[in-house]
N, C-alpha and C positions, 0 to 999 in steps of 0.2 A: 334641125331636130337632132339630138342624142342619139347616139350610138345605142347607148343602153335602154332609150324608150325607145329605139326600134323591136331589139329583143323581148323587152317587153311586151310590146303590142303585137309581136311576129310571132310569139310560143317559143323562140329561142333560146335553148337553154343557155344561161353562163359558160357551162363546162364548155361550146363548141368554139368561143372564141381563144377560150385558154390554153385548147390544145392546138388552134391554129397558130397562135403566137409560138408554142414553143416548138411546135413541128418545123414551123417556118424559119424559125432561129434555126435551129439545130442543124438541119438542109443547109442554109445557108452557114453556117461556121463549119461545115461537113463532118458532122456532128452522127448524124444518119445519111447512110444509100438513098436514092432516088427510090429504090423498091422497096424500103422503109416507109420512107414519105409517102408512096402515091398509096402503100395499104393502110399507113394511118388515114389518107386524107379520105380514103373508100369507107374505111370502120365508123370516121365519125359521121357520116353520110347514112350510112348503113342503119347506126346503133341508135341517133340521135336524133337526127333530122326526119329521115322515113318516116316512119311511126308516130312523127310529127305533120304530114301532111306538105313538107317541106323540103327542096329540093340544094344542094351544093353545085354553084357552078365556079368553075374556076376561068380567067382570061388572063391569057400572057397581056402585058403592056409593052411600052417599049420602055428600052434603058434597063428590063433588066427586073420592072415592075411586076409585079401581079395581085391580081384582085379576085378578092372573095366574095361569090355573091349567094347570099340565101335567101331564095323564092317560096312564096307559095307556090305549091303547085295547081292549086284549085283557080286562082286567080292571079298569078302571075307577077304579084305586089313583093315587092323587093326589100324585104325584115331585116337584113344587114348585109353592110356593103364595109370591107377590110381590102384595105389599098396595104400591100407591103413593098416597098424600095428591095434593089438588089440583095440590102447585107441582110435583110429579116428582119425587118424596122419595120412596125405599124406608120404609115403614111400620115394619119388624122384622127381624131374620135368623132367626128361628127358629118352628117353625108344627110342629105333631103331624100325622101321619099320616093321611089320615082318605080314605073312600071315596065320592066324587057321585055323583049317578045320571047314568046315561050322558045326553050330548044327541046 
């Protein structure tokens, strides 16, 4: 399944992956502070996602990875999932459905 028919089916706005691409850049070229980044990554959580019934979790990987995951929070069902490599690279567009245990 699409990246974008998850957002779709998730309530996920476009704006939250665009600002995660370029937040993610930007950290990564040291572009912005660490305290830049983690209060953008709280605002879009905040502004976006909330009031959407929808939660941002974030998982270090290894090598350097990290991944983005937005849940519902009523049901736990995972609306998108953004793998980024070290330099601030989106990893894939496309990821299966799949359900985390709540945190």
């Amino acid at each position: 399944m699409q990246s974008n028919a998850l957002r779709t089916a998730g309530r996920v706005p476009a704006i939250v992956q665009i600002v995660l691409r370029q937040a993610v850049r930007r950290r990564a070229e040291n572009g912005i502070s660490g305290a830049v980044f983690e209060e953008q990554i709280r605002r879009l959580g905040r502004e976006e996602l909330e009031p959407k019934g929808l939660k941002l979790l974030v998982r270090e990987l290894s090598e350097g990875r990290t991944r983005y995951i937005i849940k519902d929070q009523a049901t736990g069902t995972v609306c998108d999932l953004l793998n980024f490599n070290a330099e601030g690279a989106l990893e894939g567009d496309s990821v299966e459905q799949e359900v985390l245990p709540s945190v």
